[in-house]
C-alpha positions in Angstrom: 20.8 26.1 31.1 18.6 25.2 33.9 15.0 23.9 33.0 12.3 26.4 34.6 9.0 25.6 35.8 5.9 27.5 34.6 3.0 28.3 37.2 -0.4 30.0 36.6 0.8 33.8 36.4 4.6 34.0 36.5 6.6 34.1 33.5 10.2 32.8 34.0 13.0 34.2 33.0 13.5 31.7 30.0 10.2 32.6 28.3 11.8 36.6 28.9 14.8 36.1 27.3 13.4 34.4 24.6 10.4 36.6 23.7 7.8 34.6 24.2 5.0 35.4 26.3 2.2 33.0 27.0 -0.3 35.0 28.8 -2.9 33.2 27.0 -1.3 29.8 27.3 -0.6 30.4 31.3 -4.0 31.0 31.6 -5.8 27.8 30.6 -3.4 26.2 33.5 -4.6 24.8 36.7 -3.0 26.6 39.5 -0.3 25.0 41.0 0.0 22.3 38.4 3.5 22.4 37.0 4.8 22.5 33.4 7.6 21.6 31.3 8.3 24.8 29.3 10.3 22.8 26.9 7.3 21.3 25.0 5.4 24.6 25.5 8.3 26.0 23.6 8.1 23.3 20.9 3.7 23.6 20.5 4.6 27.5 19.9 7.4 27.1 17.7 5.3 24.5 15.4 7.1 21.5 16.3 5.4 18.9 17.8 5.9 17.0 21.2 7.1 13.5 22.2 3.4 12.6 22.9 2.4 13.8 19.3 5.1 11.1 17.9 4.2 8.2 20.4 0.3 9.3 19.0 2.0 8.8 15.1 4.0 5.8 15.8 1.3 4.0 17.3 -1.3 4.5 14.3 2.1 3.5 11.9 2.4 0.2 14.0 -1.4 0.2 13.7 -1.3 0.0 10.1 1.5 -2.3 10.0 0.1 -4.9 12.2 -3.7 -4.4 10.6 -3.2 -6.3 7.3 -1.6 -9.0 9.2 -4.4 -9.7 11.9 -6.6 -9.7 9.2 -4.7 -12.3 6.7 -4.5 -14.6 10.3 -8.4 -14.2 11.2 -9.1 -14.9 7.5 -7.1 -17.7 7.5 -8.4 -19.1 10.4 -12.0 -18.7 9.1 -11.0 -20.2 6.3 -9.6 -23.3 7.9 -12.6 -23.3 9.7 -14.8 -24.1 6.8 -12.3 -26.7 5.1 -12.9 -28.1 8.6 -16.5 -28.1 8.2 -16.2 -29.7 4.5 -14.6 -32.5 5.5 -16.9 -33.3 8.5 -19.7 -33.4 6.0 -17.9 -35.2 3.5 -16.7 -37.7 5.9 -20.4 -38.4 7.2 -22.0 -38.3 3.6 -19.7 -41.3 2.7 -20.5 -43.3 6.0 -24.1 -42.7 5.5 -23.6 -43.4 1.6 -21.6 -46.6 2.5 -24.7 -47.3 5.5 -27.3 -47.1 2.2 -24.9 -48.9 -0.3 -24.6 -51.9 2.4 -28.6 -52.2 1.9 -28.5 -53.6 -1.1 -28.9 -50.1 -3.3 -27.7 -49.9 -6.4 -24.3 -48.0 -7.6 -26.4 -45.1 -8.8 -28.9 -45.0 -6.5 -25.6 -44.4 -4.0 -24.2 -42.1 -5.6 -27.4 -39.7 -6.0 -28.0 -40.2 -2.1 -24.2 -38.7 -1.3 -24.6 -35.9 -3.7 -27.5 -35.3 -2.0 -26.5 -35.1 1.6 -23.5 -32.9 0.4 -24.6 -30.6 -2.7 -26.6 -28.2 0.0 -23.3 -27.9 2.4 -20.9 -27.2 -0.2 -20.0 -23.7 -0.8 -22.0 -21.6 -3.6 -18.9 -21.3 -5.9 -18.5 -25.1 -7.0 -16.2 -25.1 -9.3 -16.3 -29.0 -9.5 -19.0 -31.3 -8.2 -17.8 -34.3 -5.6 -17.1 -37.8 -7.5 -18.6 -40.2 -5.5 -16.5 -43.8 -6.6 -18.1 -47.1 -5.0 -15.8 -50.5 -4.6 -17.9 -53.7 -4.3 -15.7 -56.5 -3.2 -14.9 -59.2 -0.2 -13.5 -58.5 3.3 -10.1 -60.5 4.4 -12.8 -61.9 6.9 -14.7 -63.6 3.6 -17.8 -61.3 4.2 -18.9 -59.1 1.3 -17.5 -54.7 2.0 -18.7 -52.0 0.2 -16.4 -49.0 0.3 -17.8 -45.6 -0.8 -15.0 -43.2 -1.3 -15.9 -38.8 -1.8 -13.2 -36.6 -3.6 -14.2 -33.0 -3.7 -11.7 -30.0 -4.8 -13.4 -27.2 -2.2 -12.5 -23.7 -3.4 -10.3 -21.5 -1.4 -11.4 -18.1 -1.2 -8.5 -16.1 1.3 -5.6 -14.7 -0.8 -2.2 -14.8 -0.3 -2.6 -18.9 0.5 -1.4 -19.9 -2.8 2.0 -21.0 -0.5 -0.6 -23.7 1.2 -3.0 -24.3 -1.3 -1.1 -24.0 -5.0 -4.1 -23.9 -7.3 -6.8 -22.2 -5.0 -8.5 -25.3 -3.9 -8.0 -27.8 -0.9 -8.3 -31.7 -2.1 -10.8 -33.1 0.4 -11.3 -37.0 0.4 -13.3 -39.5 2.6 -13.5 -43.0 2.4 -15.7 -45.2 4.2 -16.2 -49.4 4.1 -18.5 -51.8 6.0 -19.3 -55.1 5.5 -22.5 -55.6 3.0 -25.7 -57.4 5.0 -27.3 -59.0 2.0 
């Protein structure tokens, strides 16, 4: 069977023998613009055309890819602000270890790095930082301080339990210089 061309007005002689007419259809073409009678055939008979399915497959690879994307961009935010976490823990135990090298007491210290860090923490703390200060003699004979920061920082994307077991990322910083006084 030979695959007929529709134009505005004529009816070929497959739409005849098949008893369809499309005098309504034919008219809402373009003249001169040529179409494939075989997905005509298919809008009429209730079926649907190859564009149809290309228009369904691409919202089912839509969905499939969605949840993805967003577990990656979460993730990546995420990261993002561990990243951010350990920057200010890293600079709240040099500047700790800056104010214990003054001369400050142990628990003066520790008050000044959980004060630099308790506002840049995230609002769900399920643990507050231990701040742990080591007092002791360089190998050059000069006195150190060392000021290390532990903090547990909550993890708040799902489906990372395979990276982070228990939901939170161990962050620690440690930081030494040699005492002046």
């Amino acid at each position: 069977m030979r695959h007929a061309t529709l134009y505005r007005g004529e009816l070929t002689p497959l739409l005849v023998r098949s008893g369809l007419f499309f005098y309504s259809f034919c008219s809402t073409l373009s003249a001169g613009v040529p179409m494939n009678t075989n997905s005509s055939i298919a809008k009429q008979l209730g079926g649907s055309t190859r564009r149809d399915m290309e228009k369904g497959t691409s919202v089912l690879e839509f969905a499939l890819v969605l949840p993805t994307f967003l577990l990656l961009l979460c993730g990546l935010i995420q990261f993002g602000f561990l990243l951010h976490a350990n920057l200010r823990l890293t600079q709240a135990s040099s500047l700790a270890t800056r104010y214990a090298t003054l001369g400050r007491s142990d628990f003066d210290v520790q008050q000044k790095a959980l004060e630099l860090l308790l506002p840049t923490l995230p609002v769900p703390n399920s643990a507050s930082p231990v701040v742990e200060i080591t007092r002791g003699m360089a190998p050059s004979g000069d006195a150190s301080v060392s000021v290390a920061i532990s903090y547990n920082y909550p993890i708040s994307v799902p489906f990372l339990d395979f990276v982070f077991p228990n939901g939170v990322a161990p962050l620690r910083s440690t930081s030494t210089m040699r005492s002046e006084l």
